[in-house]
C-alpha positions in Angstrom: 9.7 -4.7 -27.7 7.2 -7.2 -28.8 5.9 -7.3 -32.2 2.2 -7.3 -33.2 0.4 -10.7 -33.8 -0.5 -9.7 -37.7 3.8 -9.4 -38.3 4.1 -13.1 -36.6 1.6 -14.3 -39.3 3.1 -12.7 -41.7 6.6 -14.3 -41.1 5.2 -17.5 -40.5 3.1 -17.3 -44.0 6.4 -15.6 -45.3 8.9 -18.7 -44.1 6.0 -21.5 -45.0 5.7 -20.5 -48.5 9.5 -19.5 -48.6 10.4 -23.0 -47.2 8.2 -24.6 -50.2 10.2 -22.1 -52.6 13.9 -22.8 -51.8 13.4 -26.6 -51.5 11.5 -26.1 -55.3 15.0 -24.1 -56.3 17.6 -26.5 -54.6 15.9 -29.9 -55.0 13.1 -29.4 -58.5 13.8 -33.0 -59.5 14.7 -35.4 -56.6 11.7 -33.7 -54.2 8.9 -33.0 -56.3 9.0 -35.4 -59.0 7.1 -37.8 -57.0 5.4 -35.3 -54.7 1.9 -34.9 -56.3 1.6 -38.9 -56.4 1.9 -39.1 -52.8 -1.5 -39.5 -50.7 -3.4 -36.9 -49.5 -3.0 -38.0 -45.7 1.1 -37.8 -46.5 1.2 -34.0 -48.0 -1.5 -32.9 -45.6 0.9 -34.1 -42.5 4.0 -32.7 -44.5 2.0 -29.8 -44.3 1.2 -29.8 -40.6 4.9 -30.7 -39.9 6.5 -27.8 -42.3 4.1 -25.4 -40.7 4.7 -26.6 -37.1 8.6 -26.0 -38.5 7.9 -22.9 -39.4 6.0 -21.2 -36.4 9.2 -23.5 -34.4 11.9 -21.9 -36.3 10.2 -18.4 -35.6 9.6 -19.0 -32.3 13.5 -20.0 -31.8 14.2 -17.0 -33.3 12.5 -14.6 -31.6 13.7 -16.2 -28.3 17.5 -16.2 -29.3 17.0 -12.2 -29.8 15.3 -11.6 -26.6 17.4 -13.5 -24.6 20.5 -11.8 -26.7 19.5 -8.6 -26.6 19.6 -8.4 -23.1 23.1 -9.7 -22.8 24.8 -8.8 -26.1 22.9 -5.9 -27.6 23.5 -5.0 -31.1 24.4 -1.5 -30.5 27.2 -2.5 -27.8 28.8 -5.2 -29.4 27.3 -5.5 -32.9 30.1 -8.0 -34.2 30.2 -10.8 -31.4 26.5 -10.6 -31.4 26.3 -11.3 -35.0 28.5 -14.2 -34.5 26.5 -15.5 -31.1 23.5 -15.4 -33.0 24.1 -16.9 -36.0 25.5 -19.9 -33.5 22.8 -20.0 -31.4 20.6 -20.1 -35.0 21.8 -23.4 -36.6 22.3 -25.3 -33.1 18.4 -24.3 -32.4 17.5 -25.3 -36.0 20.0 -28.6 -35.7 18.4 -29.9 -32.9 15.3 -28.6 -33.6 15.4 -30.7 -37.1 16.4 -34.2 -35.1 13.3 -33.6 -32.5 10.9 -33.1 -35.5 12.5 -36.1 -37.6 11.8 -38.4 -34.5 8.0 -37.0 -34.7 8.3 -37.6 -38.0 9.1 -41.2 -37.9 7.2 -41.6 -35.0 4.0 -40.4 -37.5 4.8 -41.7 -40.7 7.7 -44.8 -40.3 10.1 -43.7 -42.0 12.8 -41.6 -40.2 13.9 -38.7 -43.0 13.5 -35.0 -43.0 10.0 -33.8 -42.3 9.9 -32.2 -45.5 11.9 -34.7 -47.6 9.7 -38.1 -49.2 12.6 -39.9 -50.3 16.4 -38.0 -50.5 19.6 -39.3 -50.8 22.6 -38.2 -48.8 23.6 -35.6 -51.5 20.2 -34.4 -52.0 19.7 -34.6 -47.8 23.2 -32.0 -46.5 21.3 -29.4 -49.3 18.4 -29.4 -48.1 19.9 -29.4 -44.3 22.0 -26.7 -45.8 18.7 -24.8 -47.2 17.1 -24.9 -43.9 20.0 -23.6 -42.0 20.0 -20.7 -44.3 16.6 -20.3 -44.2 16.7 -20.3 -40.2 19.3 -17.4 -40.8 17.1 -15.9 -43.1 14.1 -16.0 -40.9 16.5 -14.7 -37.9 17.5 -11.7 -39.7 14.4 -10.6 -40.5 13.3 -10.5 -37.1 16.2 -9.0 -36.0 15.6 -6.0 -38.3 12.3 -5.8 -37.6 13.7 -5.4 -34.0 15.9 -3.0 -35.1 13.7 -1.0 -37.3 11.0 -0.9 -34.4 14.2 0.8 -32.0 14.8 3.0 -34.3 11.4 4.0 -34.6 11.0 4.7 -31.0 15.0 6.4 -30.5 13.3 8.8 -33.3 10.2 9.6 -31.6 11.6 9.8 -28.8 14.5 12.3 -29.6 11.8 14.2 -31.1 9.8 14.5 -28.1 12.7 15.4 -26.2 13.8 18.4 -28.2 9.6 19.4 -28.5 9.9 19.1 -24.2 13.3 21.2 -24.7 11.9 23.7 -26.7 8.8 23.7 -24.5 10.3 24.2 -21.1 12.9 26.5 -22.9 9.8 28.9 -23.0 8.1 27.7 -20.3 11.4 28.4 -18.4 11.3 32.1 -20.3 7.5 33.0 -19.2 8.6 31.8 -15.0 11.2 34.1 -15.3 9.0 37.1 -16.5 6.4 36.4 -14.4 8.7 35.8 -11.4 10.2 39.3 -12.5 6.8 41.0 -12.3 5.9 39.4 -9.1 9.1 40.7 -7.4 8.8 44.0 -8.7 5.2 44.0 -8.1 5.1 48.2 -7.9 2.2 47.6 -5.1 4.9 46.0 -3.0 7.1 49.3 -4.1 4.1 51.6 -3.2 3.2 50.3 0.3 6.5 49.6 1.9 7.9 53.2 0.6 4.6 54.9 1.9 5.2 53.1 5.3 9.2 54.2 5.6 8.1 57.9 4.7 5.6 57.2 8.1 8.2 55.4 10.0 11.2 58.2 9.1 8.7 61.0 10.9 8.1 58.6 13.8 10.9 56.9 14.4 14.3 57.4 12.5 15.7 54.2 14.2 13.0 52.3 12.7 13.1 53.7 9.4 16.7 53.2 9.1 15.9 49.3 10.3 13.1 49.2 8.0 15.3 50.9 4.8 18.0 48.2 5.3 15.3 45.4 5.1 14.1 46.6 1.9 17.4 47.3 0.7 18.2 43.5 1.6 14.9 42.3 0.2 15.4 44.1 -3.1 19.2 42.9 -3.3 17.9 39.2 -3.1 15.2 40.1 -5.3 17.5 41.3 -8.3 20.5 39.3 -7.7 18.6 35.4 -7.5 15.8 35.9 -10.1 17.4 34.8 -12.9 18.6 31.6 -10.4 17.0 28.2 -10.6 17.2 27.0 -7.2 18.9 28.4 -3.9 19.5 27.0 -0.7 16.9 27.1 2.1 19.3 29.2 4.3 19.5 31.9 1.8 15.1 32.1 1.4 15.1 31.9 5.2 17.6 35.1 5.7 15.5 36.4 2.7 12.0 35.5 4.4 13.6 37.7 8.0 14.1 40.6 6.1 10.7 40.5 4.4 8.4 39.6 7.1 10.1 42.5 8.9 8.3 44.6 6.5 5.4 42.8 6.5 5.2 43.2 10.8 6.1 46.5 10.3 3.5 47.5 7.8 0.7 45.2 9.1 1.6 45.6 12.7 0.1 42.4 14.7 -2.6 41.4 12.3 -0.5 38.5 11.0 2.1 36.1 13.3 4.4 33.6 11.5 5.8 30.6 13.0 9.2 29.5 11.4 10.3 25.9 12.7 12.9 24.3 10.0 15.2 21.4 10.7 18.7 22.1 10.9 19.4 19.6 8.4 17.2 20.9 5.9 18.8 24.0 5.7 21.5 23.3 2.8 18.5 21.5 0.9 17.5 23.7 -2.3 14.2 25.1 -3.8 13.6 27.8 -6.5 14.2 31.4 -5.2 11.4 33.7 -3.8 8.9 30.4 -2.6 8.5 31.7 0.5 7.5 35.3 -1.0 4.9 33.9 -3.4 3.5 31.8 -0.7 3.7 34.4 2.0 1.6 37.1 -0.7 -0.9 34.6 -1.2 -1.8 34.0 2.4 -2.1 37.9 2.8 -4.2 38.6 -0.2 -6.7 36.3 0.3 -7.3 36.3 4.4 -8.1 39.2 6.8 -4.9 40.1 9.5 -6.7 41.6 12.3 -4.5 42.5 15.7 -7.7 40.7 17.6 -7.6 37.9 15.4 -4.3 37.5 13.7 -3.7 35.9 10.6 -1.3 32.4 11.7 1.0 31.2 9.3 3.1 27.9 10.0 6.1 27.1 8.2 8.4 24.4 8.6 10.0 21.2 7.4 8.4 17.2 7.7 10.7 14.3 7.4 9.6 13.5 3.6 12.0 16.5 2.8 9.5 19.0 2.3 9.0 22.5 3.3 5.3 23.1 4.5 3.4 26.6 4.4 0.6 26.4 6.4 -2.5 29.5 7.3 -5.7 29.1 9.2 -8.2 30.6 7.1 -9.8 34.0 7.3 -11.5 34.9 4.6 -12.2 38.4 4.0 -15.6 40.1 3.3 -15.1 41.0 -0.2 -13.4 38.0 -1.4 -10.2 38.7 -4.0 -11.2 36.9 -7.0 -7.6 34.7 -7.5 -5.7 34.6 -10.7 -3.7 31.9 -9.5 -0.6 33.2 -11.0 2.1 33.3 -8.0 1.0 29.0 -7.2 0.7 28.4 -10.9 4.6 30.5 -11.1 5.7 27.9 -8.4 4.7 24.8 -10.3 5.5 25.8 -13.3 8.9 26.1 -11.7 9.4 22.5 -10.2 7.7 20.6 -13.3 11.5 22.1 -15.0 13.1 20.5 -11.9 11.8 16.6 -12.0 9.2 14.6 -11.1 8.2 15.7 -7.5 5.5 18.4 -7.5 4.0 20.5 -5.4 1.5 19.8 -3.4 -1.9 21.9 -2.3 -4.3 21.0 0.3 -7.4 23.0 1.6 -10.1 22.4 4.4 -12.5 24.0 6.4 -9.8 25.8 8.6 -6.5 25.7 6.7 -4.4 26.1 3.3 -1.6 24.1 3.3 1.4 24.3 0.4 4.2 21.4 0.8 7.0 22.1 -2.0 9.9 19.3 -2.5 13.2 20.1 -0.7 15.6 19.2 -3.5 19.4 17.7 -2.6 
Protein backbone atom coordinates (compact mmCIF):
# COMPACT_ATOMS: atom_id res chain seq x y z
CA UNK A 1 0.00 0.00 0.00
CA UNK A 2 1.83 3.20 -0.40
CA UNK A 3 0.94 6.16 1.51
CA UNK A 4 0.16 9.66 0.14
CA UNK A 5 3.08 12.22 -0.10
CA UNK A 6 1.11 14.89 2.35
CA UNK A 7 1.43 11.80 5.39
CA UNK A 8 5.33 11.47 4.44
CA UNK A 9 5.61 15.25 5.24
CA UNK A 10 3.80 14.99 8.00
CA UNK A 11 6.04 12.27 9.66
CA UNK A 12 9.01 13.85 8.62
CA UNK A 13 7.69 17.42 10.16
CA UNK A 14 6.35 15.06 13.02
CA UNK A 15 9.94 13.22 13.80
CA UNK A 16 12.06 16.73 13.01
CA UNK A 17 10.27 18.62 15.57
CA UNK A 18 9.88 15.47 17.78
CA UNK A 19 13.69 14.84 17.46
CA UNK A 20 14.29 18.57 18.74
CA UNK A 21 11.72 17.76 21.66
CA UNK A 22 13.07 14.55 23.26
CA UNK A 23 16.72 15.72 22.98
CA UNK A 24 15.24 19.18 24.91
CA UNK A 25 13.52 16.55 27.62
CA UNK A 26 16.65 14.11 27.99
CA UNK A 27 19.57 16.50 27.56
CA UNK A 28 17.91 20.57 28.70
CA UNK A 29 21.38 21.44 30.20
CA UNK A 30 24.41 19.72 28.54
CA UNK A 31 22.77 20.30 24.73
CA UNK A 32 21.20 23.51 24.68
CA UNK A 33 23.04 25.59 27.18
CA UNK A 34 25.44 26.55 24.60
CA UNK A 35 23.26 25.95 21.54
CA UNK A 36 21.98 29.51 20.74
CA UNK A 37 25.77 30.85 21.01
CA UNK A 38 26.74 28.61 18.24
CA UNK A 39 27.05 30.26 14.62
CA UNK A 40 24.51 30.49 12.30
CA UNK A 41 26.37 28.34 9.57
CA UNK A 42 26.64 25.48 12.62
CA UNK A 43 22.79 25.24 13.60
CA UNK A 44 21.76 25.82 9.94
CA UNK A 45 23.95 22.53 8.98
CA UNK A 46 22.69 20.77 12.31
CA UNK A 47 19.52 21.57 10.76
CA UNK A 48 20.22 20.13 7.31
CA UNK A 49 21.80 17.00 9.03
CA UNK A 50 18.75 16.42 11.63
CA UNK A 51 16.37 16.76 8.74
CA UNK A 52 18.36 14.60 6.34
CA UNK A 53 18.15 12.21 9.67
CA UNK A 54 14.82 12.40 9.78
CA UNK A 55 13.52 11.88 6.05
CA UNK A 56 16.65 8.81 6.56
CA UNK A 57 15.11 7.27 9.48
CA UNK A 58 11.62 7.35 7.67
CA UNK A 59 12.87 6.18 4.72
CA UNK A 60 14.50 3.06 6.63
CA UNK A 61 11.43 2.54 8.10
CA UNK A 62 9.14 2.37 5.56
CA UNK A 63 11.61 -0.01 3.68
CA UNK A 64 12.01 -2.51 6.75
CA UNK A 65 7.96 -2.76 6.50
CA UNK A 66 7.74 -3.32 2.92
CA UNK A 67 10.33 -5.65 2.73
CA UNK A 68 8.72 -7.39 6.12
CA UNK A 69 5.55 -7.45 5.16
CA UNK A 70 6.05 -9.53 2.34
CA UNK A 71 7.97 -12.15 4.31
CA UNK A 72 6.61 -11.90 7.93
CA UNK A 73 3.21 -10.26 7.71
CA UNK A 74 1.72 -9.05 10.85
CA UNK A 75 -1.39 -10.91 10.67
CA UNK A 76 0.58 -14.35 10.20
CA UNK A 77 3.08 -14.07 12.64
CA UNK A 78 2.46 -10.91 14.57
CA UNK A 79 5.03 -11.75 17.49
CA UNK A 80 8.29 -12.66 15.52
CA UNK A 81 7.56 -9.85 13.28
CA UNK A 82 7.44 -7.50 16.17
CA UNK A 83 10.69 -8.78 17.20
CA UNK A 84 12.27 -8.78 13.49
CA UNK A 85 11.34 -5.36 13.19
CA UNK A 86 12.32 -3.79 16.10
CA UNK A 87 15.95 -5.53 15.18
CA UNK A 88 15.98 -4.52 11.86
CA UNK A 89 15.01 -0.78 13.42
CA UNK A 90 18.02 -0.01 15.72
CA UNK A 91 20.72 -1.90 13.36
CA UNK A 92 19.30 0.53 10.45
CA UNK A 93 19.41 3.56 12.84
CA UNK A 94 23.03 2.14 14.35
CA UNK A 95 24.62 2.22 11.25
CA UNK A 96 22.68 4.75 9.88
CA UNK A 97 24.04 7.16 12.96
CA UNK A 98 28.01 6.09 12.22
CA UNK A 99 27.46 6.96 8.28
CA UNK A 100 26.00 10.41 9.23
CA UNK A 101 28.67 11.01 12.02
CA UNK A 102 31.42 10.44 9.29
CA UNK A 103 29.42 13.16 7.13
CA UNK A 104 29.37 14.94 10.02
CA UNK A 105 33.05 15.16 10.68
CA UNK A 106 33.74 15.19 7.31
CA UNK A 107 31.55 18.81 7.24
CA UNK A 108 32.21 20.24 10.49
CA UNK A 109 35.80 18.55 12.02
CA UNK A 110 34.73 17.29 14.75
CA UNK A 111 33.47 13.59 14.76
CA UNK A 112 30.25 13.58 17.45
CA UNK A 113 26.60 13.01 16.85
CA UNK A 114 25.08 15.04 14.20
CA UNK A 115 22.83 16.56 16.57
CA UNK A 116 25.13 16.80 19.64
CA UNK A 117 27.74 20.22 19.82
CA UNK A 118 29.71 19.03 22.63
CA UNK A 119 28.46 15.62 24.89
CA UNK A 120 30.08 13.59 27.10
CA UNK A 121 29.98 9.84 27.16
CA UNK A 122 27.05 9.81 29.73
CA UNK A 123 25.19 12.58 28.04
CA UNK A 124 26.19 10.68 24.35
CA UNK A 125 24.53 6.54 25.19
CA UNK A 126 21.13 8.88 26.13
CA UNK A 127 20.98 10.61 23.43
CA UNK A 128 22.00 7.27 21.22
CA UNK A 129 19.37 5.76 23.46
CA UNK A 130 16.69 8.67 22.56
CA UNK A 131 17.31 8.11 18.93
CA UNK A 132 16.90 4.44 18.98
CA UNK A 133 13.55 5.02 20.67
CA UNK A 134 12.70 7.60 18.51
CA UNK A 135 13.51 5.28 15.37
CA UNK A 136 10.98 2.77 17.14
CA UNK A 137 8.71 5.49 17.56
CA UNK A 138 8.83 6.63 14.01
CA UNK A 139 8.54 2.79 12.98
CA UNK A 140 5.50 2.21 14.74
CA UNK A 141 3.80 4.86 13.52
CA UNK A 142 4.21 3.82 10.12
CA UNK A 143 3.39 0.48 10.84
CA UNK A 144 -0.02 1.53 12.07
CA UNK A 145 -0.61 3.64 9.53
CA UNK A 146 -0.08 0.52 7.45
CA UNK A 147 -2.20 -1.22 9.40
CA UNK A 148 -4.98 1.18 9.74
CA UNK A 149 -4.83 1.72 5.81
CA UNK A 150 -5.53 -2.55 5.69
CA UNK A 151 -8.05 -2.30 7.67
CA UNK A 152 -9.57 0.37 5.82
CA UNK A 153 -9.55 -1.51 2.59
CA UNK A 154 -10.53 -5.40 4.47
CA UNK A 155 -13.61 -3.10 5.58
CA UNK A 156 -14.54 -1.77 2.28
CA UNK A 157 -13.90 -4.52 0.81
CA UNK A 158 -16.10 -6.96 2.98
CA UNK A 159 -18.63 -4.45 2.39
CA UNK A 160 -18.61 -4.59 -1.19
CA UNK A 161 -18.68 -8.22 -1.03
CA UNK A 162 -21.77 -8.73 0.92
CA UNK A 163 -23.46 -5.46 -1.31
CA UNK A 164 -22.19 -8.03 -4.63
CA UNK A 165 -23.85 -10.97 -2.38
CA UNK A 166 -26.92 -9.37 -1.81
CA UNK A 167 -26.93 -8.11 -5.42
CA UNK A 168 -26.44 -11.31 -7.25
CA UNK A 169 -28.61 -12.98 -4.49
CA UNK A 170 -31.46 -11.07 -6.38
CA UNK A 171 -30.04 -10.92 -9.53
CA UNK A 172 -29.76 -14.74 -9.18
CA UNK A 173 -33.78 -14.52 -7.96
CA UNK A 174 -35.00 -12.40 -11.15
CA UNK A 175 -32.77 -15.23 -13.83
CA UNK A 176 -34.63 -17.76 -12.20
CA UNK A 177 -38.12 -16.09 -12.76
CA UNK A 178 -37.41 -14.93 -15.90
CA UNK A 179 -35.92 -18.36 -16.90
CA UNK A 180 -39.29 -19.80 -15.40
CA UNK A 181 -41.35 -17.61 -17.72
CA UNK A 182 -39.35 -18.25 -20.72
CA UNK A 183 -39.75 -22.05 -20.32
CA UNK A 184 -43.21 -21.95 -19.71
CA UNK A 185 -43.68 -19.46 -22.29
CA UNK A 186 -47.69 -20.44 -22.86
CA UNK A 187 -46.96 -19.60 -26.77
CA UNK A 188 -44.55 -22.49 -26.72
CA UNK A 189 -47.63 -24.46 -24.85
CA UNK A 190 -50.10 -23.19 -27.51
CA UNK A 191 -48.25 -24.12 -30.73
CA UNK A 192 -46.78 -27.46 -30.03
CA UNK A 193 -50.31 -28.64 -28.40
CA UNK A 194 -52.19 -27.20 -31.60
CA UNK A 195 -49.68 -29.08 -33.77
CA UNK A 196 -49.98 -32.72 -31.80
CA UNK A 197 -53.92 -32.30 -32.01
CA UNK A 198 -52.96 -31.98 -36.09
CA UNK A 199 -50.45 -34.73 -35.99
CA UNK A 200 -52.86 -37.22 -33.71
CA UNK A 201 -55.56 -37.01 -36.84
CA UNK A 202 -52.76 -37.52 -39.40
CA UNK A 203 -50.52 -39.64 -38.03
CA UNK A 204 -50.85 -41.42 -34.54
CA UNK A 205 -47.19 -42.64 -34.81
CA UNK A 206 -46.10 -39.25 -35.05
CA UNK A 207 -48.13 -37.80 -32.52
CA UNK A 208 -47.21 -40.36 -30.06
CA UNK A 209 -43.31 -39.48 -31.23
CA UNK A 210 -44.12 -35.88 -30.98
CA UNK A 211 -46.01 -36.32 -27.24
CA UNK A 212 -42.92 -38.06 -25.89
CA UNK A 213 -40.72 -35.13 -27.08
CA UNK A 214 -42.67 -32.67 -25.28
CA UNK A 215 -43.13 -34.76 -22.45
CA UNK A 216 -39.12 -34.99 -22.36
CA UNK A 217 -38.81 -31.28 -23.15
CA UNK A 218 -41.14 -30.33 -20.33
CA UNK A 219 -39.44 -32.87 -17.80
CA UNK A 220 -35.96 -31.10 -18.41
CA UNK A 221 -37.73 -27.89 -18.34
CA UNK A 222 -39.22 -28.41 -14.61
CA UNK A 223 -36.63 -30.60 -13.21
CA UNK A 224 -33.16 -28.26 -14.22
CA UNK A 225 -34.56 -24.71 -13.78
CA UNK A 226 -33.82 -24.17 -10.50
CA UNK A 227 -30.09 -25.75 -11.58
CA UNK A 228 -27.06 -23.48 -12.07
CA UNK A 229 -25.21 -25.24 -14.62
CA UNK A 230 -25.62 -28.77 -16.42
CA UNK A 231 -23.49 -30.69 -18.49
CA UNK A 232 -23.40 -30.19 -22.30
CA UNK A 233 -24.61 -33.78 -22.79
CA UNK A 234 -27.64 -33.28 -20.85
CA UNK A 235 -28.60 -29.60 -23.14
CA UNK A 236 -27.67 -31.64 -26.17
CA UNK A 237 -30.25 -34.78 -25.38
CA UNK A 238 -32.48 -31.72 -24.27
CA UNK A 239 -31.74 -29.69 -27.69
CA UNK A 240 -32.91 -33.43 -29.82
CA UNK A 241 -36.02 -33.56 -28.19
CA UNK A 242 -36.80 -29.90 -28.86
CA UNK A 243 -35.77 -29.35 -32.29
CA UNK A 244 -37.93 -32.37 -32.92
CA UNK A 245 -40.69 -30.17 -32.25
CA UNK A 246 -39.43 -27.44 -33.83
CA UNK A 247 -38.93 -29.73 -37.37
CA UNK A 248 -42.12 -31.02 -36.76
CA UNK A 249 -43.99 -27.84 -36.37
CA UNK A 250 -41.93 -25.68 -38.89
CA UNK A 251 -41.45 -28.61 -41.28
CA UNK A 252 -38.17 -27.66 -43.52
CA UNK A 253 -38.09 -23.94 -43.05
CA UNK A 254 -35.29 -24.20 -40.53
CA UNK A 255 -32.06 -26.92 -40.75
CA UNK A 256 -29.64 -27.08 -37.68
CA UNK A 257 -26.25 -28.36 -37.85
CA UNK A 258 -24.99 -29.83 -34.48
CA UNK A 259 -21.00 -30.57 -34.55
CA UNK A 260 -19.68 -30.75 -30.77
CA UNK A 261 -16.30 -32.24 -29.75
CA UNK A 262 -16.46 -35.26 -27.87
CA UNK A 263 -14.40 -33.80 -25.31
CA UNK A 264 -16.52 -31.02 -24.62
CA UNK A 265 -19.37 -32.98 -23.80
CA UNK A 266 -18.88 -33.30 -19.82
CA UNK A 267 -17.98 -29.42 -19.87
CA UNK A 268 -20.90 -27.31 -18.11
CA UNK A 269 -23.13 -24.26 -18.93
CA UNK A 270 -26.41 -22.97 -17.34
CA UNK A 271 -29.43 -25.06 -18.35
CA UNK A 272 -31.88 -24.14 -21.29
CA UNK A 273 -28.84 -22.05 -23.48
CA UNK A 274 -29.47 -23.76 -26.27
CA UNK A 275 -33.42 -23.07 -25.93
CA UNK A 276 -33.00 -19.26 -25.47
CA UNK A 277 -30.61 -19.18 -28.26
CA UNK A 278 -32.56 -21.48 -30.51
CA UNK A 279 -35.98 -18.96 -29.87
CA UNK A 280 -34.04 -16.13 -30.68
CA UNK A 281 -32.85 -17.24 -34.09
CA UNK A 282 -36.65 -18.23 -34.88
CA UNK A 283 -38.21 -15.02 -33.73
CA UNK A 284 -36.28 -12.70 -35.48
CA UNK A 285 -35.59 -14.54 -39.09
CA UNK A 286 -37.95 -15.97 -41.67
CA UNK A 287 -37.77 -20.22 -42.12
CA UNK A 288 -38.92 -20.70 -45.54
CA UNK A 289 -38.73 -24.54 -47.02
CA UNK A 290 -37.13 -22.66 -50.32
CA UNK A 291 -34.84 -20.78 -48.26
CA UNK A 292 -34.27 -22.43 -44.92
CA UNK A 293 -33.26 -20.78 -41.96
CA UNK A 294 -29.31 -22.39 -41.08
CA UNK A 295 -28.32 -22.56 -37.75
CA UNK A 296 -24.71 -23.85 -36.77
CA UNK A 297 -23.77 -25.07 -33.53
CA UNK A 298 -20.78 -26.38 -32.33
CA UNK A 299 -17.70 -26.24 -30.09
CA UNK A 300 -13.95 -24.12 -31.00
CA UNK A 301 -10.92 -25.09 -29.19
CA UNK A 302 -11.05 -21.87 -26.70
CA UNK A 303 -13.81 -24.09 -24.85
CA UNK A 304 -16.69 -22.38 -26.15
CA UNK A 305 -19.88 -23.45 -27.57
CA UNK A 306 -20.83 -21.34 -30.69
CA UNK A 307 -24.56 -20.61 -32.00
CA UNK A 308 -24.32 -19.45 -35.29
CA UNK A 309 -27.61 -18.29 -38.02
CA UNK A 310 -27.38 -16.75 -41.44
CA UNK A 311 -29.64 -13.92 -41.38
CA UNK A 312 -33.10 -13.61 -42.76
CA UNK A 313 -34.83 -10.99 -41.60
CA UNK A 314 -38.41 -10.93 -41.79
CA UNK A 315 -40.70 -8.33 -43.43
CA UNK A 316 -42.27 -7.02 -40.35
CA UNK A 317 -39.37 -6.94 -38.15
CA UNK A 318 -40.09 -8.21 -34.23
CA UNK A 319 -39.10 -5.29 -32.26
CA UNK A 320 -36.51 -7.29 -29.64
CA UNK A 321 -36.78 -6.99 -25.88
CA UNK A 322 -33.62 -8.63 -25.47
CA UNK A 323 -34.69 -10.49 -22.55
CA UNK A 324 -33.77 -14.35 -23.40
CA UNK A 325 -29.61 -12.89 -24.32
CA UNK A 326 -29.87 -10.42 -21.50
CA UNK A 327 -31.35 -13.93 -19.19
CA UNK A 328 -28.14 -15.67 -20.48
CA UNK A 329 -25.67 -13.02 -19.32
CA UNK A 330 -27.11 -12.27 -16.46
CA UNK A 331 -26.53 -15.93 -15.75
CA UNK A 332 -22.72 -16.24 -16.45
CA UNK A 333 -21.80 -12.68 -14.77
CA UNK A 334 -22.93 -15.11 -11.32
CA UNK A 335 -20.52 -17.75 -12.70
CA UNK A 336 -17.00 -15.73 -13.11
CA UNK A 337 -15.29 -13.61 -15.25
CA UNK A 338 -15.78 -15.09 -18.76
CA UNK A 339 -18.79 -13.66 -20.56
CA UNK A 340 -20.55 -14.10 -23.29
CA UNK A 341 -19.83 -13.12 -26.33
CA UNK A 342 -22.17 -11.52 -29.40
CA UNK A 343 -21.17 -10.84 -32.84
CA UNK A 344 -23.35 -9.66 -35.82
CA UNK A 345 -22.60 -8.88 -39.63
CA UNK A 346 -24.09 -8.51 -42.76
CA UNK A 347 -24.93 -12.34 -43.14
CA UNK A 348 -24.73 -13.84 -39.71
CA UNK A 349 -25.50 -13.70 -35.74
CA UNK A 350 -23.10 -15.45 -33.90
CA UNK A 351 -23.43 -16.25 -29.82
CA UNK A 352 -20.18 -17.96 -28.27
CA UNK A 353 -20.93 -18.78 -24.43
CA UNK A 354 -17.95 -20.13 -22.13
CA UNK A 355 -17.77 -23.98 -21.60
CA UNK A 356 -17.17 -24.03 -17.90
CA UNK A 357 -14.86 -27.24 -16.23
Amino acid sequence: MKRSTSKNLMLIAFTFIGSYATTYVILPHSYWQKYADLPVSRIVIDCLLNLLFCIAILAISMLIDRRLNKRIPWMTHPFRRLLTQVFYQIIGVLLFMILLSIVYFIIVGVAVDPRLPALGLRDGVYALVSIILWALMVSALTTGDYLLGNWKTATMKAAEFEIKAAQNKQLAAEIELEALKLQLDPHFVFNNLSVLAELILKDQQLGYEYTENFAKVYRYLLTNSKKTLISLREELRFLDAYLFLINNRMGEGSIFRIDIDESKLDMLIPPVTLQLFIENALKYNRTEEDNPLVVNIYSNDEDELVVSNILLPLIKENKSTGIGLKNIIDRYALLGDRKPVIEKDDKNFTIKVPLIK
